[in-house]
C-alpha positions, -999 to +999 in steps of 0.1 A: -615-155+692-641-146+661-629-168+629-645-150+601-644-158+560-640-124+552-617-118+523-630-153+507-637-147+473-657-175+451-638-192+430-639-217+400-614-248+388-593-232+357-592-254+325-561-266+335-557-294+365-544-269+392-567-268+422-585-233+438-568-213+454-580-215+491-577-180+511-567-183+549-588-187+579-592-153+589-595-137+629-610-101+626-608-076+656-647-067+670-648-035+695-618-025+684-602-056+699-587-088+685-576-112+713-560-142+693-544-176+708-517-190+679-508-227+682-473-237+672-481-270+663-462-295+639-482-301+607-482-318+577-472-295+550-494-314+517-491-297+482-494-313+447-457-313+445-447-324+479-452-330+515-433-327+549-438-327+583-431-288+596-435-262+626-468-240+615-493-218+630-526-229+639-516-263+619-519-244+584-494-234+560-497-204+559-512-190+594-544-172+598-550-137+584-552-115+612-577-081+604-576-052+625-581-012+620-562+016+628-568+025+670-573-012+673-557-035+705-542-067+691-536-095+721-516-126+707-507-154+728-484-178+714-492-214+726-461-228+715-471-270+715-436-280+703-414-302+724-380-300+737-351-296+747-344-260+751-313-255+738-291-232+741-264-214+717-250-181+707-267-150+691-271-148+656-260-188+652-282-217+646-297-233+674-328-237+694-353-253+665-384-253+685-380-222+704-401-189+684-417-160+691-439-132+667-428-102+645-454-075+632-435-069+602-442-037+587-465-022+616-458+011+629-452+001+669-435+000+693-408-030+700-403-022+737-415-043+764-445-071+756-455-055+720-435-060+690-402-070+708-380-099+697-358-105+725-390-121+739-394-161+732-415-189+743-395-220+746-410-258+740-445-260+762-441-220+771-467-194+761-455-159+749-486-128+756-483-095+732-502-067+734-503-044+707-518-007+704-526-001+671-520+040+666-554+059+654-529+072+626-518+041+614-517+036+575-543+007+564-519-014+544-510-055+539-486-068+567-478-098+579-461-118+608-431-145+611-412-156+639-381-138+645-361-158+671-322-151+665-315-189+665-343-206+649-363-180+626-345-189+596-357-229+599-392-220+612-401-188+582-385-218+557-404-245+568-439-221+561-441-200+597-456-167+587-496-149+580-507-119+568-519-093+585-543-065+574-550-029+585-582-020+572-594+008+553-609+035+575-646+033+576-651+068+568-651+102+539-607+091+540-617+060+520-633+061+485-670+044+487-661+020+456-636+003+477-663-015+499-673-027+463-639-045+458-635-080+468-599-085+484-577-118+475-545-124+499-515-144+480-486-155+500-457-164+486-435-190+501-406-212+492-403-247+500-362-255+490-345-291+497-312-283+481-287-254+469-291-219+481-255-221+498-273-239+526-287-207+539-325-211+523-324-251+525-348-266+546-328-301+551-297-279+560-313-256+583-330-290+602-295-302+603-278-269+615-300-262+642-297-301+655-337-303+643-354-338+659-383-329+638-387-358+611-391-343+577-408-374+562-400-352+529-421-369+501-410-344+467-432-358+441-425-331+419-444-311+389-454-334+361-440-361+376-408-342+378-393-336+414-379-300+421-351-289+441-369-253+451-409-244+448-424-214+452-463-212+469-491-197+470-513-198+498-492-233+510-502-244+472-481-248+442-492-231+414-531-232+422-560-213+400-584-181+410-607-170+390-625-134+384-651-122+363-641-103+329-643-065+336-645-075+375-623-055+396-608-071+425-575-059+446-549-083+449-525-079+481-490-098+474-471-109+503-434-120+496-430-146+528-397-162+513-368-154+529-345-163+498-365-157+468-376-126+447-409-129+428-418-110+401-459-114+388-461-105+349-495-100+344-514-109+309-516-074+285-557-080+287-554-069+324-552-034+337-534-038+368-528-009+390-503-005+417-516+009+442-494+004+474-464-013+485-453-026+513-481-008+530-481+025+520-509+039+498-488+057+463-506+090+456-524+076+429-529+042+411-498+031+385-503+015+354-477-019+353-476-052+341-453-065+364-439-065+399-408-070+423-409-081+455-378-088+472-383-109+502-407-096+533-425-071+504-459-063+500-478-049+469-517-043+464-530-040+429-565-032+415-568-054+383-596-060+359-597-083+330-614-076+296-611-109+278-619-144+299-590-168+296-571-188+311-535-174+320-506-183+334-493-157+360-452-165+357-423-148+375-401-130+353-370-112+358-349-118+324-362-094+307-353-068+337-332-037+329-293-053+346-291-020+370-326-033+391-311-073+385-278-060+398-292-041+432-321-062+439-298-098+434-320-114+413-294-132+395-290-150+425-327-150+443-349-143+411-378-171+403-385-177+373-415-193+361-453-199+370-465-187+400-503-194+394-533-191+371-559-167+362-588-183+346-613-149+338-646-158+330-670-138+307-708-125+325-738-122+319-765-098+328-777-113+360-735-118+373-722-085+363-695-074+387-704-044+409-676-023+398-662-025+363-638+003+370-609+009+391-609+037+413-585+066+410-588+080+441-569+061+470-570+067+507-549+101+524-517+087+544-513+099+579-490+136+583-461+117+594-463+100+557-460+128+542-437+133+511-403+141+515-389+144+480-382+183+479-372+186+508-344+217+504-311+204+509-302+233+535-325+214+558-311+178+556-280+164+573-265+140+547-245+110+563-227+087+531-223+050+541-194+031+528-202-009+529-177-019+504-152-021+533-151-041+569-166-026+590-181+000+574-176+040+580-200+069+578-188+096+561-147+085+557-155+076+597-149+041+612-184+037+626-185+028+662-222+028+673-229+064+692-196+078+692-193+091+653-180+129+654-212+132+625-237+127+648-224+157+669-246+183+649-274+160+639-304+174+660-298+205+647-312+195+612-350+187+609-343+159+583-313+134+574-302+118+545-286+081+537-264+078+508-243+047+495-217+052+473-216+022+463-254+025+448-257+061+437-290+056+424-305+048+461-307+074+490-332+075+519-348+105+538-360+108+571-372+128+598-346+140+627-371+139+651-372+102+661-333+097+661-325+126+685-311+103+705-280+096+685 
């Protein structure tokens, strides 16, 4: 196992009293092969705000960054350290606290047999091995991992179980040369909730639901003296500080890890920020924004440069949305609101000008199957309309009953399919036949 600081960037204290923001300890592949041993430990979860005992990874909040490229072979073991009992209970309930396993969210694998498959678990003093072949054509992108345990996930992912995971550029003509100029900056967001959220979000509920023995110790010493029922952090840290050099350029890759809360960074107008990918997926060029949404388990990477220092404060802000994205996305019931963390920019002189003072507009190809489906002729796509407002739901008028809908009888006959909801005609997806000829 090679621990590396790569993706550290040097930071300074902002004017204000937050503390650095600390990047996580980072394994990167070597030889095309990362072999990686995760602890499940229980840790003491410290921030400014609070502090509770909780299951983690590698006893850090959040886990290591795992780095690989595309062709790669990623080996995880999961030492899972926690004691017992095993418990037992039904799918999809509550039970089994200190049971987990790993999910590769966002990776383009398979879930059968010991790769990305959560029907695999290692229970209390059990070890879990996963080996993972990384297609050559995989998109370079910002991932991450979580446990996915249908029992004890939801407890584990709220109590700060999850890491990001990168896919690295492709060392070749594919990749712009200025991007090896660009330092990288990983900010997790994660939630930390001790009351409301309908019980589903809330850490002392979920402890209680799933018959926890973990003591909490919870010790919520709040903001400014004030305790909070719900934070929101960064990196484990509640509102911390990074800084950047004015006209630096630096890509920032957001990783939503809360299961219950939407985020939504508003950047100062003295920053150009451009999107450049979410959730993953390289956009064909670099989009001018101010502001972004990610729902939970969403990923964006940005390129932003500053051009006057300052100190700001980086809030979520969803009030201001149009009410068609606050109605589909639910931020009236999941939206933050409020800082997130600061951005102290600092001016240069001569001898620490940045290397690159200018953000690329050229971003890396996407693999063929990537490739974009929006005019598509309709004479080639098999459109299937799903109806969710009723119990259980029907495709196309049809009760759906998994592989026995009458709509699936001329499906392989069209090279693409379409998903429309009725309910939300402002949203469809599109898709290749090919993988679902099974149906």
């Amino acid at each position: 196992k090679i621990m590396l600081q790569w993706l550290l960037v040097a930071v300074c204290i902002s004017a204000s009293s937050a503390s650095k923001l600390v990047q996580p300890a980072v394994y990167c592949s070597t030889d095309g092969v990362l072999e990686v041993e995760l602890k499940v430990t229980v840790t003491l979860w410290t921030t400014s705000a609070f502090e509770f005992y909780t299951r983690s990874y590698d006893g850090s909040v959040p886990g290591p960054t795992l780095v690989v490229s595309p062709g790669d072979t990623l080996i995880i073991t999961i030492n899972n350290e926690l004691e017992g009992p095993i418990a037992a209970g039904e799918v999809n309930t509550l039970h089994s606290p200190n049971t987990t396993n790993i999910h590769l969210h966002g990776l383009h694998i398979y879930s059968e047999g010991h790769q990305d498959n959560i029907f695999l678990a290692a229970d209390p003093g059990k070890t879990l091995s996963l080996t993972y072949n990384i297609p050559e054509d995989h998109p370079s992108g910002t991932f991450w991992y979580h446990p996915h345990f249908h029992g004890s996930s939801a407890l584990q992912i709220a109590g700060g179980m999850a890491g990001a995971l990168i896919v690295l550029d492709r060392d070749d003509s594919s990749t712009p040369q200025d991007f090896k100029k660009i330092s990288d900056v990983i900010f997790i967001f994660q939630e930390a909730i001790f009351s409301g959220m309908d019980d589903h979000g809330n850490l002392l509920s979920l402890s209680n639901q799933t018959n926890s023995r973990l003591p909490l110790e919870l010790k919520n010493k709040g903001i400014n003296g004030e305790s909070q029922t719900k934070y929101i952090t960064v990196n484990g840290q509640v509102t911390p500080a990074h800084s950047m050099k004015q006209y630096g350029v630096q890509r920032f890759r957001f990783i939503n890890a809360a299961g219950h809360n939407f985020v939504f960074p508003t950047f100062p107008s003295t920053c150009d920020v451009r999107l450049i990918a979410m959730d993953g997926i390289y956009v064909k060029a670099p989009i001018s924004t101010n502001r972004l949404s990610l729902t939970s388990g969403s990923r964006a990477d940005v390129f932003i440069t500053c051009s006057e220092p300052g100190s700001f404060t980086i809030n979520s802000e969803y009030a201001t949305l149009p009410e068609v994205t606050r109605y589909f996305t639910g931020v009236r019931e999941h939206g933050v609101e409020g800082a997130l963390f600061y951005l102290h920019v600092s001016s240069f002189t001569d001898e620490t000008k940045p290397a690159l003072t200018t953000i690329p507009t050229t971003l890396p190809s996407l693999p063929s199957y990537l490739e974009d489906l929006s005019q598509v002729p309709d004479e080639l796509v098999k459109k299937f309309s799903l109806e969710f407002s009723t119990s259980p739901f029907h495709i196309n008028g049809e009760l759906c009953v998994h592989r026995k809908l009458k709509s699936f009888s001329s499906f392989s006959s069209f090279p693409f399919f379409s998903l429309l909801f009725p309910s939300f005609p402002f949203f469809s997806l599109l898709f290749p036949s090919f993988p679902f000829f099974s149906l």
